[in-house]
C-alpha positions as CSV (number, residue, x, y, z in Angstrom):
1,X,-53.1,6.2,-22.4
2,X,-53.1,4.7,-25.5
3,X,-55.4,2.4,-26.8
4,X,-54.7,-1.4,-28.0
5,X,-57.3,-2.9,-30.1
6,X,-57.7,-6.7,-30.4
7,X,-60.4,-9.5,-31.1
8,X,-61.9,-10.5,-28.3
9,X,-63.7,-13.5,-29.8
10,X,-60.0,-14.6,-31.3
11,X,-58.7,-14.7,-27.7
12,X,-61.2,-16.7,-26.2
13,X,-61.4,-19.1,-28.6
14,X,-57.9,-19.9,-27.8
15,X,-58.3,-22.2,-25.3
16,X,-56.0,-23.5,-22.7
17,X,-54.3,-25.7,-24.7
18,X,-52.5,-23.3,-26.6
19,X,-50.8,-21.9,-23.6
20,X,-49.8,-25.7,-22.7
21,X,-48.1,-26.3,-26.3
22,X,-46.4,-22.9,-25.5
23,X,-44.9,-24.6,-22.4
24,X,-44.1,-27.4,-24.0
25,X,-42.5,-25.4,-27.2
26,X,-40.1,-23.2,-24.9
27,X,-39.3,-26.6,-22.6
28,X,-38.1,-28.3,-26.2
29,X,-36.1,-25.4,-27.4
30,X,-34.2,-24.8,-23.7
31,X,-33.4,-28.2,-23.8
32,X,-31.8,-28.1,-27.2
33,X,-29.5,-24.8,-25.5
34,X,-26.3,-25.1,-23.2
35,X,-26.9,-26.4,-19.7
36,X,-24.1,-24.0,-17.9
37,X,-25.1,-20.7,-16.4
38,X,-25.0,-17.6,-19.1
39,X,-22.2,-15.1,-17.9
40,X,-21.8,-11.5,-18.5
41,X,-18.2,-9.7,-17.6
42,X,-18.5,-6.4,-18.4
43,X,-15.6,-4.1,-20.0
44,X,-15.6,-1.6,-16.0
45,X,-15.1,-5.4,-14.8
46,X,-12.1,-6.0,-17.2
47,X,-10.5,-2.7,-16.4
48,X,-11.0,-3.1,-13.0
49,X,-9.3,-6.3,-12.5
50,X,-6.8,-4.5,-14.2
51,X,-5.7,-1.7,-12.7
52,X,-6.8,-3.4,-8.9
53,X,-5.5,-7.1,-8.9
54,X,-5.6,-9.5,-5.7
55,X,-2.1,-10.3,-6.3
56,X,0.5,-10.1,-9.0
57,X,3.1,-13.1,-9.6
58,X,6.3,-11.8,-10.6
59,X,10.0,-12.4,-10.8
60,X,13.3,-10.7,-10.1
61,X,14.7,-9.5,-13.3
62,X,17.8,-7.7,-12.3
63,X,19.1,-6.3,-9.2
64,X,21.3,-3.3,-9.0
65,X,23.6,-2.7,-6.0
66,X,24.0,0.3,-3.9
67,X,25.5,1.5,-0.5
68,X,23.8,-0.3,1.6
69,X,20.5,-1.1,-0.3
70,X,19.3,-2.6,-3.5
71,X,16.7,-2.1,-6.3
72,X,14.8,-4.9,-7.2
73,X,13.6,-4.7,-11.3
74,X,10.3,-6.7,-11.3
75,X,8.8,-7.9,-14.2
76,X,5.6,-10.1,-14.6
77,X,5.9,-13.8,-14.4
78,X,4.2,-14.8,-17.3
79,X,5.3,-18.6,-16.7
80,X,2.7,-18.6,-13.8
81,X,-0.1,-17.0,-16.0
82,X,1.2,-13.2,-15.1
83,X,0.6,-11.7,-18.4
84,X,1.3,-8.0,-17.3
85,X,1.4,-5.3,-14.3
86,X,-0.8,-3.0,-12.8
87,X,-0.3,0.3,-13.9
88,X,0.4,2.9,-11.4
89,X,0.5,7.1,-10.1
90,X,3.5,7.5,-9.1
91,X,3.7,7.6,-5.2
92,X,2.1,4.2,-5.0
93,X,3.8,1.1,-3.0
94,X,3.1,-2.3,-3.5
95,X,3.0,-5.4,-0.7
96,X,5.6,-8.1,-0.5
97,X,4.5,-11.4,0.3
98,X,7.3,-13.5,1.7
99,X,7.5,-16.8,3.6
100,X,10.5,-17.9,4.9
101,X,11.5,-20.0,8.2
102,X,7.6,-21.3,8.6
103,X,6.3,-17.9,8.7
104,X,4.3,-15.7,6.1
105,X,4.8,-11.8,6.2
106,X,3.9,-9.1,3.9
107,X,5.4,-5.7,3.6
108,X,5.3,-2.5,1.7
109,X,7.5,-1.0,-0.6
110,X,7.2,2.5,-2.6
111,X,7.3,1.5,-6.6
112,X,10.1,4.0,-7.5
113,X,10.1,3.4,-10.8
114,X,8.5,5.3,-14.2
115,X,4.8,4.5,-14.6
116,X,5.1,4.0,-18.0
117,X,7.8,0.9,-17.7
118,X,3.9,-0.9,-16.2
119,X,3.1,-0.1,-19.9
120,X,5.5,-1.8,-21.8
121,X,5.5,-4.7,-23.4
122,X,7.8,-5.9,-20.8
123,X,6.1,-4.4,-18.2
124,X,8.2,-3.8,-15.1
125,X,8.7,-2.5,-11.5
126,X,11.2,-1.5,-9.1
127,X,11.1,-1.4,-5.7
128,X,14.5,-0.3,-3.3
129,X,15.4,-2.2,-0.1
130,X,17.7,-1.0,2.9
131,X,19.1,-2.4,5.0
132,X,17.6,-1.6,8.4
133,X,18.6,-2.2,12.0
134,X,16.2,-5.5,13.1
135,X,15.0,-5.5,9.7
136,X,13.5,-9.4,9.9
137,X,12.3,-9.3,6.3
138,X,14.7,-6.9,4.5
139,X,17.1,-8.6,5.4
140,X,16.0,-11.8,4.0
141,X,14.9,-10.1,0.9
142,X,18.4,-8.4,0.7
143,X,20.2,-11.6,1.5
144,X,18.3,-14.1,-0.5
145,X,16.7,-12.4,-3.3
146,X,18.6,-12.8,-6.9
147,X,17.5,-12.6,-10.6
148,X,14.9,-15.2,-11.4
149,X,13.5,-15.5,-7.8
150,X,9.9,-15.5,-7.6
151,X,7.7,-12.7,-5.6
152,X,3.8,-12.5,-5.0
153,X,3.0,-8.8,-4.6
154,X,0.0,-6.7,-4.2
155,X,-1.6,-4.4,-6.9
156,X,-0.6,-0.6,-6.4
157,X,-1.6,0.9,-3.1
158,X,-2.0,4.2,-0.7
159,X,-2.6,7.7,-1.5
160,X,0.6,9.1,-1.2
161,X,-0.1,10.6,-5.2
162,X,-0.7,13.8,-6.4
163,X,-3.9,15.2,-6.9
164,X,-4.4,18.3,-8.6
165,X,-7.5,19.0,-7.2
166,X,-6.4,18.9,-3.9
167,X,-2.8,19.7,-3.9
168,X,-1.2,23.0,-5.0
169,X,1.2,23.5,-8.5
170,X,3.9,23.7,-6.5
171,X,5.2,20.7,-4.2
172,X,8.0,20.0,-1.8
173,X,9.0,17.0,-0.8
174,X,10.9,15.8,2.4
175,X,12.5,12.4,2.6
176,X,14.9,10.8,4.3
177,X,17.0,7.7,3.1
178,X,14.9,5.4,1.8
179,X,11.8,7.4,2.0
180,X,13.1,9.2,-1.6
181,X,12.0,6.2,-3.3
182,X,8.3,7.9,-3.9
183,X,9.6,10.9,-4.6
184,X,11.9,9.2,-7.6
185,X,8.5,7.9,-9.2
186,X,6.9,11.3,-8.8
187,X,10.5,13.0,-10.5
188,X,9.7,10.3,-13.8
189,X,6.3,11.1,-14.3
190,X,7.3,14.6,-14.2
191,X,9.7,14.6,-16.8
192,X,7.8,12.4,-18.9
193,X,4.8,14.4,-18.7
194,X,2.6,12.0,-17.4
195,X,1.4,14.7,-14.5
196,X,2.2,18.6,-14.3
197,X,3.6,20.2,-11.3
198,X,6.5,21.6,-9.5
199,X,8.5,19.1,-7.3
200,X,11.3,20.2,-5.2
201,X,12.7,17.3,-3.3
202,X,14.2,18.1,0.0
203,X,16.5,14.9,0.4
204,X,17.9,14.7,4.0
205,X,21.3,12.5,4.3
206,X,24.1,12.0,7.3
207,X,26.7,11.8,4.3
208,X,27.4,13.1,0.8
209,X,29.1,9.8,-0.1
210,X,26.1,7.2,1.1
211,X,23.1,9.6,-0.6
212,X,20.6,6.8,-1.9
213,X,19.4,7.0,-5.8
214,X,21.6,10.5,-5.9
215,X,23.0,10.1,-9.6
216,X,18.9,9.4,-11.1
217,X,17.4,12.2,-9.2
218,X,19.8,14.1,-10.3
219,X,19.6,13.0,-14.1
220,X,16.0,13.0,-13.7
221,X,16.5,17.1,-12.1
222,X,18.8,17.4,-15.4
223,X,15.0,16.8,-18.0
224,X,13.1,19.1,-16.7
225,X,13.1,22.5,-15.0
226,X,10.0,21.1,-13.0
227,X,12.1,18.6,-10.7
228,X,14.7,20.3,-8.5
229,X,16.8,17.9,-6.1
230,X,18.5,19.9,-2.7
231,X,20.6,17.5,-0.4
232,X,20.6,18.1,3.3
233,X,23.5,16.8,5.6
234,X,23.2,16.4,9.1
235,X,26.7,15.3,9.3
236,X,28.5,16.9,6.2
237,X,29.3,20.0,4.9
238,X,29.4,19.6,1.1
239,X,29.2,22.5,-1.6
240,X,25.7,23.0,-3.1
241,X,24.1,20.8,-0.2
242,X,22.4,22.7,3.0
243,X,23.5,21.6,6.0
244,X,21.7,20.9,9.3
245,X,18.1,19.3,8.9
246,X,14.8,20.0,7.3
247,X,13.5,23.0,9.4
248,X,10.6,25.2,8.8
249,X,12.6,28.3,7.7
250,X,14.5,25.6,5.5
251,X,10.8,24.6,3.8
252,X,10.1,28.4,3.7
253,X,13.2,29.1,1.6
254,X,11.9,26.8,-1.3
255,X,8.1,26.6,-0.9
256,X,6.9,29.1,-2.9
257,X,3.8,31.3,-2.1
258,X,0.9,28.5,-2.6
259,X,2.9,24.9,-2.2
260,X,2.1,21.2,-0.7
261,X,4.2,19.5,1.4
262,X,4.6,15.5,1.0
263,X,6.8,13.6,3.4
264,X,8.4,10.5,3.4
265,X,11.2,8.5,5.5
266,X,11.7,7.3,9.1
267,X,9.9,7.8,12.4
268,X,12.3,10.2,14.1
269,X,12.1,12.5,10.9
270,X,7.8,12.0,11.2
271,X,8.3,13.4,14.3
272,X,10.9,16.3,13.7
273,X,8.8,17.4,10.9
274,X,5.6,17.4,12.4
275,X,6.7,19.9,15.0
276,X,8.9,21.9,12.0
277,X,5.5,21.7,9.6
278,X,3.3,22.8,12.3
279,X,5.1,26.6,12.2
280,X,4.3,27.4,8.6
281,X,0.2,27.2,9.3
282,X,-0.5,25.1,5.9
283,X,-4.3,24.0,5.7
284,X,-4.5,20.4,6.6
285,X,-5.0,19.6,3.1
286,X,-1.6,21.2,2.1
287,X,0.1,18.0,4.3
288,X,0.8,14.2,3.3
289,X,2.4,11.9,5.5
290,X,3.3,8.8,3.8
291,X,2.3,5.5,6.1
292,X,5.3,4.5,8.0
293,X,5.1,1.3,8.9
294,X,4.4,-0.2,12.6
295,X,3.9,2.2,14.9
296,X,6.8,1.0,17.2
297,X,6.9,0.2,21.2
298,X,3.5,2.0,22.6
299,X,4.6,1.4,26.4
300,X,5.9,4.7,26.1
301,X,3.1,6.5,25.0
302,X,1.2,8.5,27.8
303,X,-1.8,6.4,27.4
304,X,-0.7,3.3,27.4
305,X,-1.7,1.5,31.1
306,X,1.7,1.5,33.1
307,X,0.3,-1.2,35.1
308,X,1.4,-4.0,32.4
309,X,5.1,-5.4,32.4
310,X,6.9,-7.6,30.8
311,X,3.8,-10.1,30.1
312,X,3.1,-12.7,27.7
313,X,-0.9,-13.1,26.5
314,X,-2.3,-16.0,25.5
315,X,-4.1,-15.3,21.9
316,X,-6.5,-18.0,20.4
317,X,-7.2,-16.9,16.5
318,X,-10.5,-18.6,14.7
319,X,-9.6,-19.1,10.9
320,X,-12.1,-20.8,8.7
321,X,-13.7,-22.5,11.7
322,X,-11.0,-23.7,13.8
323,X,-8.7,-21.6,15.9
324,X,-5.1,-21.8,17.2
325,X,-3.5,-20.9,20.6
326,X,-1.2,-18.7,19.9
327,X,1.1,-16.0,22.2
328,X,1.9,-12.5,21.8
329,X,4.7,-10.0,24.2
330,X,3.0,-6.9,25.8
331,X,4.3,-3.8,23.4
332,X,4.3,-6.4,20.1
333,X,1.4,-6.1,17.5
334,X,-1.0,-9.3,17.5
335,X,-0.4,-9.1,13.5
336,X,3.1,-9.9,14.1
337,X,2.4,-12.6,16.3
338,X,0.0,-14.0,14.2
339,X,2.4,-13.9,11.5
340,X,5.4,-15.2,13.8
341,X,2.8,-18.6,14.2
342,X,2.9,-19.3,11.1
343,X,-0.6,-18.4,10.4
344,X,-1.4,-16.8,6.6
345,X,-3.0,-13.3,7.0
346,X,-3.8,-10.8,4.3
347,X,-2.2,-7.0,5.4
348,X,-0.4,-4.8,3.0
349,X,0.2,-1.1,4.9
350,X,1.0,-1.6,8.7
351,X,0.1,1.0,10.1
352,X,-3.2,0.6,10.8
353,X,-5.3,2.4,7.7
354,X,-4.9,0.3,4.5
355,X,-7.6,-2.5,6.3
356,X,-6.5,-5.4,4.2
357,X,-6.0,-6.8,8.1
358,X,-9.2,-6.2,9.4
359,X,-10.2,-9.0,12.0
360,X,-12.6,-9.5,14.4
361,X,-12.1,-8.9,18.3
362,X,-14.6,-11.6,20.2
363,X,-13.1,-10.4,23.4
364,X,-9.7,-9.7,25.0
365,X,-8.6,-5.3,26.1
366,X,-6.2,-3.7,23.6
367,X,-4.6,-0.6,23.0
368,X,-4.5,1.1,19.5
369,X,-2.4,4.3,19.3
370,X,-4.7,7.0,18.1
371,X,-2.3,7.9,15.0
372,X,-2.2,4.5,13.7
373,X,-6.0,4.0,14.3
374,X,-7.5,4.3,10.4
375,X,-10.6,2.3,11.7
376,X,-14.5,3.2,10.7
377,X,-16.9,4.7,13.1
378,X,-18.5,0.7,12.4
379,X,-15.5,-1.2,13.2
380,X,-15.4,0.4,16.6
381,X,-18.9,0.0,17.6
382,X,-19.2,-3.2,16.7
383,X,-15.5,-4.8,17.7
384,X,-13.2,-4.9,14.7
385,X,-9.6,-4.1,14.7
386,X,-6.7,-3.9,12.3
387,X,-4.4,-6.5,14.0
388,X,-1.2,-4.7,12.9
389,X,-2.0,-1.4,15.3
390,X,-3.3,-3.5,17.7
391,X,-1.6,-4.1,21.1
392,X,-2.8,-6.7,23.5
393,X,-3.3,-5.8,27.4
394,X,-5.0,-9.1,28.4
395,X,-5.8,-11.9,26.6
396,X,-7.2,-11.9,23.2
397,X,-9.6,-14.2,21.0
398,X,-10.2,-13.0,17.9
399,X,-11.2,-14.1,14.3
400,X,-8.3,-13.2,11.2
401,X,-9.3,-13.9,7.2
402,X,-6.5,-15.6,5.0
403,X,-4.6,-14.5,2.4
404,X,-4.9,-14.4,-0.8
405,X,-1.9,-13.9,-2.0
């Protein structure tokens, strides 16, 4: 240990008082220094915020018609302090806030656009909307969105991206309709040699003639030898397309020897390809399902008590303190009838993993489909749910957070 030396007759004679004009010497000098609270944001903070924003204001710069859908070109609304987007991997999806007749919904849409147009100096975003049978808020956005209108969205979302560590060279994607729109993001970062692998896009279709963003995957398949484009028709026969629908030996045929799979598109072809998938005994890893929205009507799951009809519950939901009384249908989420109240709740994937919606169950019996359930070990122990795979089967009071968006 080291050794300090020092006058010990020095120090004592110092006396108390020269410790006291100390005090009084570092009182005089604070008081000359600003009186607001020192602040340190550091540069992880900055980049952070960044890439992982609450919210992002935007506005519709052009929209582009198609059979039955349209892409919406986003770019940042720098009018209400927007100065620029979140950049991306491709296969991410962002959450739409909108608010029409007194209610306040959110829902997710696959960014299938470049990741470099986040970069530029315009920096931009587009998202595709179909039309949908019962599609409450597509069809709004479909109907009512035009160039200028202004959008709060999320920051970029999921883990449907590719990740080299865990995914093989070669990938093969199946999507149907809509459920391309990933796939077109993954086909641009390809050819622009953002990312390096294989993708062969299995693209399943009724009809040649209604084939959703068919002349850019094919322009994008036209770059690079890396992004290959196969159209399957259930209802058509069409030279150079397959016909039929995405089977296992029809995977086989363009998989190659070490290959993910990554799937997209509606429920019916979740379940299809589940069954088809299970045949070619990938390891689990080798899989992605992209999040599918709401699970659907669970009355007809096997688990789901047969003893409860056609029964309305009574809901009270605590906000902030105070609580509304509120009513949600047997076989409807209590997200949606939360929403349908008019009440402001954060939730971005709905189907039950993101946990932007995670609430608080005080009491009340529910049912939460065991696919849709993306809960923590925690959150079931200790009563919290994710409201938008959550199904009421008495009736409920619970505590939801607001949005921030």
């Amino acid at each position: 240990m080291a050794k300090y030396n020092y006058d010990k007759k020095a120090l004592k004679g110092l006396g108390v008082g020269a410790f006291l004009n100390e005090t009084k010497l570092r009182a005089s000098e604070l008081a000359k220094g600003d009186n607001s609270i020192p602040t340190s944001i550091y540069n992880p903070n900055i980049v952070a915020a960044e890439l992982h924003p609450d919210y992002q204001l935007v506005k519709v710069k052009e929209v582009i018609e198609h059979d039955g859908a349209k892409s919406f070109v986003l770019v940042a609304d720098k009018d209400r302090g927007c100065k620029e987007l979140a950049y991306f991997e491709a296969g991410k999806y962002v959450s739409v806030a909108c608010e029409f007749d007194g209610k306040f919904m959110c829902r997710p849409y696959s960014i299938c656009s470049a990741p470099k147009d986040a970069l530029k100096q315009e920096s931009t975003y587009t998202i595709t909307v179909k039309k949908i049978d019962d599609g409450y808020v597509s069809d709004y956005i479909l109907n009512n969105w035009k160039v200028g209108t202004e959008v709060a969205i999320s920051g970029p979302l999921g883990h449907f991206n590719y990740e080299r560590l865990r995914d093989a060279k070669n990938v093969v994607a199946l999507a149907g309709g809509s459920g391309v729109t990933p796939f077109v993001a993954m086909a641009h970062s390809i050819v622009d040699n953002e990312e390096d692998y294989n993708l062969t896009i299995l693209y399943g279709n009724r009809k040649y003639d209604n084939i959703l963003l068919k002349d850019e995957l094919e322009a994008l398949a036209a770059k690079s030898d890396k992004v290959k484009v196969v159209h399957v028709l259930s209802d058509d026969e069409h030279e150079g397309c397959e016909h039929g629908f995405i089977s296992a030996e029809l995977i086989k045929k363009y998989g190659k020897d070490d290959y993910s799979i990554f799937v997209c598109g509606p429920k019916a072809m979740y379940k299809y390809e589940e069954e088809e998938i299970k045949k070619l005994n990938l390891p689990k890893r080798r899989v992605r399902f992209e999040l599918s929205g709401e699970y659907g009507d669970p009355t007809k799951d096997e688990k789901y008590p047969k003893d409860i009809k056609d029964v309305t519950f009574n809901v009270r939901v605590w906000i902030r303190g105070e609580y509304k009384d509120i009513t949600c249908k047997n076989g409807q989420t209590l997200l949606r009838a939360i929403e349908e109240s008019g009440i402001r709740v954060t939730s971005d994937c709905r189907s039950g993993m993101c946990g932007w919606c995670h609430s608080r169950l005080i009491k009340g019996d529910t049912y939460i489909p065991e696919s849709n359930d993306g809960r923590r070990l925690a959150d079931k122990k200790f009563g919290w749910i994710h409201p938008c795979a959550t199904y009421p089967l008495s009736d409920i009071e619970m505590e939801v957070f607001p949005s921030v968006k």
